[in-house]
N, C-alpha and C positions, 0 to 999 in steps of 0.2 A: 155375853158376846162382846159389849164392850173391855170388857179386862183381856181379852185376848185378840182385842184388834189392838188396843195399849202396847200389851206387853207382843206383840208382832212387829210393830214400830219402834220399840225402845232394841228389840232385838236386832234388829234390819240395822237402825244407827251405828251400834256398834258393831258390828261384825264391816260394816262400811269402813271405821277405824280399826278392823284388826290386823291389819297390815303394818308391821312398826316402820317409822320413818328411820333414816338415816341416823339421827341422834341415839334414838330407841336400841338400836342395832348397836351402834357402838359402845351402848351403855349396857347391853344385854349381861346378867351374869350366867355364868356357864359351867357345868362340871360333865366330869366324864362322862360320854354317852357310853363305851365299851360295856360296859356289865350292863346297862339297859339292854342293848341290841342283844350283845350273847345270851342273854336269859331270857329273852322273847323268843328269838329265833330257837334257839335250841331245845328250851323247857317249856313255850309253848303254843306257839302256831306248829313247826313241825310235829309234837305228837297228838295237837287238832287234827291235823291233816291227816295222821295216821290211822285216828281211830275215826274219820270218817272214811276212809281208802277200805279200812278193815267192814264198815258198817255196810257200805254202798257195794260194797263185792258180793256181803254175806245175802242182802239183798235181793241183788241181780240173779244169786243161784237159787234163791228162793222160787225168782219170778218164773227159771226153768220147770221149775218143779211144781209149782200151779197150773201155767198154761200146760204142763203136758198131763194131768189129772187135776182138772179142778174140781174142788171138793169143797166144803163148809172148815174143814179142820185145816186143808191146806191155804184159804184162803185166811184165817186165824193167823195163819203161821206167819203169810206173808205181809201181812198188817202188822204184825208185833215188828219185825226186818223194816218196816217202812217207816215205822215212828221213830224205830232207833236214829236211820239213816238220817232223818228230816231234823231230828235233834242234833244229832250231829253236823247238821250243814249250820245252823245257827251258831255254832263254835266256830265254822271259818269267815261267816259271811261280811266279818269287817277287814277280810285280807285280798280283797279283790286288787293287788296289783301285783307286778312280778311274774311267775307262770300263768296265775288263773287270769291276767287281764290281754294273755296274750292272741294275737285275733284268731290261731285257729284253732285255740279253746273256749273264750268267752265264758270261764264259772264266775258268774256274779250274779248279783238279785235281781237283775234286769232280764238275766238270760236263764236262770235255774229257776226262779222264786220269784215269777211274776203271776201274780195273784190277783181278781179269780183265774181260774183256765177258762178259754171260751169254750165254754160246752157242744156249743152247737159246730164251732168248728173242728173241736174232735169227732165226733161222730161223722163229719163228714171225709176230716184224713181217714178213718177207720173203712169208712165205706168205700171210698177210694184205694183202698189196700195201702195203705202210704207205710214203707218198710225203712224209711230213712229220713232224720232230722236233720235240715241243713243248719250250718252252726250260727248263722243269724235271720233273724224275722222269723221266728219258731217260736218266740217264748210262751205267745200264748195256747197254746198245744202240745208240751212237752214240760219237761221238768216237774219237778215234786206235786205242784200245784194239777198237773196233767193225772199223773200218776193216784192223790189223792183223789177227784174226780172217778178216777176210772175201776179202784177198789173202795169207795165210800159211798158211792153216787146216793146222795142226800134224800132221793125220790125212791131209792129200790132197800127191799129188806137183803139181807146176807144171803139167802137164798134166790133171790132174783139175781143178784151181781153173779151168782157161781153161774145158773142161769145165762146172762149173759156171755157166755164164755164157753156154753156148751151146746145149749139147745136151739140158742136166736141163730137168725139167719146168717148174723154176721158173726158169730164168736170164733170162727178160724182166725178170720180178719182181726177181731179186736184181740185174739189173742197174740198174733202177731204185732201187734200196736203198741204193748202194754212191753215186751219184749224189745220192742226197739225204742222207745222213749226211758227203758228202762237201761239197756244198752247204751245211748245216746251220753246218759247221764253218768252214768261206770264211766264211759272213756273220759270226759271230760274232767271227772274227778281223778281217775289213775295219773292221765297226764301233768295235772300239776302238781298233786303228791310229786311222784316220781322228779319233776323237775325244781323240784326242791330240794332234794337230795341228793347225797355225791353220786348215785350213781344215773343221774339225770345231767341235768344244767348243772347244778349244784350250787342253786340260787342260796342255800343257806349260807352258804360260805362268803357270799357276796352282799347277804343284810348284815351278817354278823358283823362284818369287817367295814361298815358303813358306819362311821362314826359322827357324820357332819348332820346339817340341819337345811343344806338346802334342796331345792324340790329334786323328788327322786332319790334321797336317802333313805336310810332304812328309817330314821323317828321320824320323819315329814309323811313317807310313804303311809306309817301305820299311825299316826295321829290322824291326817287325814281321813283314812278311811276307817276311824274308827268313828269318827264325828259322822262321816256318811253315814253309818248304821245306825248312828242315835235317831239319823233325819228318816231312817226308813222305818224305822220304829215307830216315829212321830207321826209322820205322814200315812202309812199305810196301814201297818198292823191296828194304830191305833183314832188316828183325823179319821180316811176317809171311811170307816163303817160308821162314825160319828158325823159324816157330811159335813166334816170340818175341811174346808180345799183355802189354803195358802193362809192358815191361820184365820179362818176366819169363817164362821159357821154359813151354810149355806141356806138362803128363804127364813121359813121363821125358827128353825129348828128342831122341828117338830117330825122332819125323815131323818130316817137311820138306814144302812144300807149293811145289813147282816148277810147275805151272799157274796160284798165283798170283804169278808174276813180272810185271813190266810188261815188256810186247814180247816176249812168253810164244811167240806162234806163230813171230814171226820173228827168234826169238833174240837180241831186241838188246837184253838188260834190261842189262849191264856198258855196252855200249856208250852208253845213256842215263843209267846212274846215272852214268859220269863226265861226261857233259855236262851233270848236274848242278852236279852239285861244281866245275866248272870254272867252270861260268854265274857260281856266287855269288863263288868265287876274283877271279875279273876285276868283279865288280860291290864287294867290299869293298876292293879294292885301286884303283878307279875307272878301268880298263881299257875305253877308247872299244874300237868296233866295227874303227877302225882301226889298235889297239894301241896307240896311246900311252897313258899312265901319267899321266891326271889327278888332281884330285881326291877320296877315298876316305875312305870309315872310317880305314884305317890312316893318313892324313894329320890328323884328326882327332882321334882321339886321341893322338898326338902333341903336335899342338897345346894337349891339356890336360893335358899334361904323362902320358901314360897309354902309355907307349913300351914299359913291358914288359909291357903286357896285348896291346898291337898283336902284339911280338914273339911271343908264347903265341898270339895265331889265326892267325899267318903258318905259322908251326910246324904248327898241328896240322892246318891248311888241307894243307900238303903230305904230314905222317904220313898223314892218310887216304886221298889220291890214290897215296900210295905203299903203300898196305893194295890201293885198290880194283885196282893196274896187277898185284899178287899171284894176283890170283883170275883162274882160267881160264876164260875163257867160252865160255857165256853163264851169268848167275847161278844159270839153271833146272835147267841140269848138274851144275854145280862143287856144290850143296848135296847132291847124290846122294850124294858119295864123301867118306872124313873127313879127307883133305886142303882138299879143295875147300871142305866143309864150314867147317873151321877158319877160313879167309882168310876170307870171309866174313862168319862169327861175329866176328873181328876189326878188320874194315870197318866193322862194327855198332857196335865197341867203339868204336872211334874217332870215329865219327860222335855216339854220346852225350857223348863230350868235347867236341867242337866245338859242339855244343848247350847246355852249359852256361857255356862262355865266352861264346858270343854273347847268348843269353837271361838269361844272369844281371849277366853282368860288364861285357861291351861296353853293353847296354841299360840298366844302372845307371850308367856311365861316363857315358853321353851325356845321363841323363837322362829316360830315355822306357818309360814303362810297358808292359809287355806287357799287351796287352787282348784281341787276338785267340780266336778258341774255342778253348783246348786243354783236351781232356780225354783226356787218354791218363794222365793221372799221372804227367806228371815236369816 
């Protein structure tokens, strides 16, 4: 506990200095951003976005195709479309601004992938026949974590959940529910796909061509919130099932809180935290959709002469994924037992190292202020 109220403090310090002064600023060395922005934008947030446009579509016809015959085979079918789809959302969840931050979409982790879902106040929009999400103060009743709940439910077997859908009092209701949270979630995603491409907004055309560093360009924007997703990382998928809140363990340490995992019903919270880590892995290292090895942070700093700070996130990029390949899953388990426990807690550890390379040292490197809402304290 105490190495991590330590290293809480030494992080808070500096991230306090990461703002460069005047001197810092004029001293900053600088190379072209063009071939970063074009190779992100092009080779690989828009074909993210496409292969989740493609996922959450195939999805959503899935979920027609359940609620109007639920079956044990159909409901297989629509699990396999749902894991895809939720894997797939971990490949955009560090691009929350531009289309998806616009207010009458809101796709971000706050509004798609706020995790647990309240249980109990789904069951009661379902009983209320509730046929429509409004696009904000819904998150916890809608989105992936809604949807997980309502084809995993932790408490029923496969045959209970079809069950629910057919035989219970409310399975019209909840099938309608399941339809429109699943609905809710398609538009959300369509719309800013679509508006990121030319035949939308044609925001691509406008990060690409975004070459500067100050807030609201295309590297501020996705620095930014790529360091967010480190902190969601930190914070949820992996602090609060460890009852670790602002860095710092809570009571004697001795609660663990495995209901709050993400993909809690259908145990796939490891299975998404490393499709996290991997999303941002290939998005700093500028890894298109179809593997090749574009343009990236790590080519960039380079270019400023900044090769051993590269070498320090290449590094710790792979320590954590070799922390999280440790831990037995799913995360909701392995925190029961003080093996499992441990890997974990050392997952956690690693993840606040990589959070201070990127948010202090890479975003000082490049030049580009952290402005985003962090209030966790470090």
């Amino acid at each position: 506990m105490n190495k991590i109220i330590i290293l809480a403090i030494s992080i808070c310090i500096s991230v306090c200095a990461c703002k460069p002064s005047k001197d810092e600023t004029s001293s900053l060395k600088t190379a072209d951003r063009k071939p970063l922005v074009t190779n992100l934008g092009n080779n690989v947030i828009l074909p993210r976005y496409v292969a989740l446009n493609t996922s959450v579509n195939a999805f959503d016809s899935e979920v027609q195709i359940f609620t109007a015959a639920p079956t044990i085979e159909n409901l297989t079918s629509l699990r396999i479309k749902f894991y895809q789809a939720y894997i797939d959302w971990e490949y955009v969840a560090c691009f929350e601004f531009g289309p998806a931050a616009a207010s009458t979409v809101n796709l971000g982790t706050k509004t798609v992938n706020a995790f647990p879902a309240d249980t109990a106040v789904i069951k009661n929009k379902i009983v209320q026949g509730v046929t429509a999400i409004p696009p904000t103060n819904s998150a916890m009743y809608s989105g992936f974590p809604a949807i997980d709940y309502l084809l995993f439910a932790k408490s029923l077997t496969a045959q209970q959940i079809v069950d629910s859908f057919t035989v219970s009092s409310t399975a019209v209701k909840r099938c309608n529910y399941l339809k429109t949270v699943s609905s809710d979630l398609k538009a959300r995603i369509n719309t800013t796909y679509t508006n990121w491409t030319a035949s939308g907004a044609n925001f691509i055309s406008l990060y690409t061509n975004s070459t500067g560093i100050d807030l609201g360009s295309a590297t501020s924007q996705t620095v930014n919130m790529l360091v967010a997703d480190v902190e969601n990382i930190k914070n949820f998928k992996l602090g609060i099932p460890l009852n670790i809140i602002q860095n710092v363990v809570v009571g004697d340490g001795s609660t663990v809180n495995p209901f709050k995992c993400e993909g809690y019903h259908s145990d796939s919270s490891l299975v998404l935290a490393k499709a996290s880590i991997e999303s941002l892995r290939k998005l700093y290292l500028g890894i298109g959709a179809d593997g090749t090895d574009g343009e990236g942070f790590d080519n960039y700093l380079e270019a400023i002469d900044r090769s051993g700070l590269n070498v320090q996130i290449k590094n710790q990029i792979a320590l954590l994924q070799a922390k999280l390949d440790a831990i037995p899953a799913p995360i909701s388990i392995a925190i029961k037992n003080p093996a499992g426990k441990q890997a974990v807690n050392e997952a956690y550890t690693e993840t606040l190292h990589l959070l201070v390379l990127l948010k202090v040292d890479m975003a000082s490197a490049i030049g580009v202020m952290i402005s985003y809402g962090d209030t966790d304290g470090d």
